[in-house]
C-alpha positions in Angstrom: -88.5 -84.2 3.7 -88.4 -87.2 6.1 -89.7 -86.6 9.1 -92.6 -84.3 8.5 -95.6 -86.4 9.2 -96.6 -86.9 6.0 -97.5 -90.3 4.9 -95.4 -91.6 2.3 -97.0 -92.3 -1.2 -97.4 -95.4 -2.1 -95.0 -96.5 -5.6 -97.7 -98.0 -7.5 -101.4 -96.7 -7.1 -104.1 -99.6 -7.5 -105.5 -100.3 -9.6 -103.1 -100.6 -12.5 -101.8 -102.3 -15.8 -98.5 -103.9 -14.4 -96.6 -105.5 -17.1 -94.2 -108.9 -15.3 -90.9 -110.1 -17.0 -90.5 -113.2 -17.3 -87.1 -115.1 -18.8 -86.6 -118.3 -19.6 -85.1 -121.0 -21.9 -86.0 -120.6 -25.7 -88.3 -123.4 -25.8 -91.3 -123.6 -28.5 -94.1 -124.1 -25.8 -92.1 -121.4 -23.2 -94.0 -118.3 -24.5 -97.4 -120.8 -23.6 -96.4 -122.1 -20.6 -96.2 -118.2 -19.5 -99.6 -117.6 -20.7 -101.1 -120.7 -19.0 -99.0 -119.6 -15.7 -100.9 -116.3 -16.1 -104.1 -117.8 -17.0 -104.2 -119.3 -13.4 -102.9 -116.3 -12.0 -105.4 -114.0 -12.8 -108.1 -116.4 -13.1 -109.1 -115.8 -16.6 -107.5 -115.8 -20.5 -104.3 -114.0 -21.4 -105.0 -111.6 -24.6 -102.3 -112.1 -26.9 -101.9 -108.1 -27.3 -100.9 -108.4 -23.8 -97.9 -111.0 -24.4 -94.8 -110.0 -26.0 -91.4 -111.7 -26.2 -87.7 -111.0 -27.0 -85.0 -113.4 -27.7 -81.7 -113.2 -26.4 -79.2 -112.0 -28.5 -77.4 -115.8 -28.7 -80.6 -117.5 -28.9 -80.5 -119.7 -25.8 -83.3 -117.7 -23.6 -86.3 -115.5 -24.4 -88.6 -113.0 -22.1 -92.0 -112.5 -22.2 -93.6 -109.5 -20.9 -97.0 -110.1 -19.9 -99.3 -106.8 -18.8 -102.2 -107.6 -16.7 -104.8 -105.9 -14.5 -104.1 -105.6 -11.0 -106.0 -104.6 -8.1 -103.5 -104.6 -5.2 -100.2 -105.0 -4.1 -101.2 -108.1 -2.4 -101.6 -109.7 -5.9 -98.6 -108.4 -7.4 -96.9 -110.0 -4.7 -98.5 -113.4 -4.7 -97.7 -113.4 -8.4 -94.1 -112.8 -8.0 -94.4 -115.8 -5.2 -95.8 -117.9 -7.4 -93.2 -117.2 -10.5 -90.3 -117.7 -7.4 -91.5 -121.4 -7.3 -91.8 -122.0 -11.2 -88.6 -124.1 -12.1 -89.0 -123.5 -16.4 -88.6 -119.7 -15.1 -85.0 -118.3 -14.8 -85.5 -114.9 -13.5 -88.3 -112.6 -13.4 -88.9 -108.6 -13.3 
């Protein structure tokens, strides 16, 4: 009910496993590039159990879904800044 005073939850409660989608073109070093990207990111190495990847259907691009360790929204967010300025990536989730 809006209006009652109460504070609004926040949507993700820190700290969390947050798993980013990221698409780009199939390329055979795109899936490392991604994990390198992350490696920065979060300051230290990527497990592989945390990567996965899908193909498009046609071929031409591929996602990786990388889950990481978060503390606080103001990482998730500097994350997703960062991926904004990455040209190899084509969209993000």
């Amino acid at each position: 009910m809006k209006g009652d005073g109460q504070e609004k939850k926040p949507l993700i409660e820190y700290p969390t496993v947050y798993t980013f989608k990221v698409m780009g073109r199939q390329e055979p070093d795109f899936v490392e590039y991604v994990r390198a990207l992350f490696r920065l990111l979060m300051g230290t190495e990527i497990s592989p159990d945390s990567i996965r990847e899908q193909p498009s259907s046609k071929g031409t691009y591929v996602s990786v879904s990388v889950s990481v360790f978060l503390l606080s929204e103001e990482h998730r967010r500097s994350i997703y800044s960062r991926l904004r300025q990455e040209q190899r990536v084509v969209y993000y989730l």
